[in-house]
C-alpha positions in Angstrom: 24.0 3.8 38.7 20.5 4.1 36.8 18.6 7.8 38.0 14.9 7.5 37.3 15.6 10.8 34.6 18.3 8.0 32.7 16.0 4.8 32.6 12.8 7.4 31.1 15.2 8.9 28.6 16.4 5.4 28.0 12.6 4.2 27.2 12.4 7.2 25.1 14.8 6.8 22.6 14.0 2.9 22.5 10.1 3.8 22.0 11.3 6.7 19.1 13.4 4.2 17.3 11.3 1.9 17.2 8.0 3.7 15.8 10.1 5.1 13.2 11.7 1.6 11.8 7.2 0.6 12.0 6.8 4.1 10.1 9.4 3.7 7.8 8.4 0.0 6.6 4.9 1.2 6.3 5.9 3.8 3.6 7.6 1.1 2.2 5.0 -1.0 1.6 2.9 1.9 0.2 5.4 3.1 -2.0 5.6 -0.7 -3.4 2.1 -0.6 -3.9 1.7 2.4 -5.4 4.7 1.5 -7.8 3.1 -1.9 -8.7 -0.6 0.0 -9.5 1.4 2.5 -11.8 3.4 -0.4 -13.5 -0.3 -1.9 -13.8 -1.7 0.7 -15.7 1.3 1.1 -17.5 1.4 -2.3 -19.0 -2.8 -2.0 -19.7 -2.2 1.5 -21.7 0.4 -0.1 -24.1 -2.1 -3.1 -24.9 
C-alpha cells in the first residue's frame, strides 16, 4: 500500500521533473534567441 513518506516522495520527484523539463525549454528559447541576435549582427557586419 501507499505510506504517506511514498505518496510525498512520489510528489517530489513529479514536481522535480517537471520544473526541470519548464527550465530546460526556457534556456532553449534563450539560447535560440541569442543565436538568432548574433546571426543578426552577423549578417549587418558583412553588408
Amino acid at each position: 500500500m501507499f505510506s504517506p513518506m511514498k505518496l510525498i516522495i512520489l510528489i517530489a520527484v513529479i514536481a522535480v521533473v517537471w520544473y526541470g523539463f519548464k527550465a530546460m525549454g526556457r534556456m532553449k528559447a534563450k539560447a535560440a534567441k541569442l543565436n538568432e541576435a548574433n546571426d543578426q549582427d552577423n549578417i549587418e557586419d558583412n553588408n
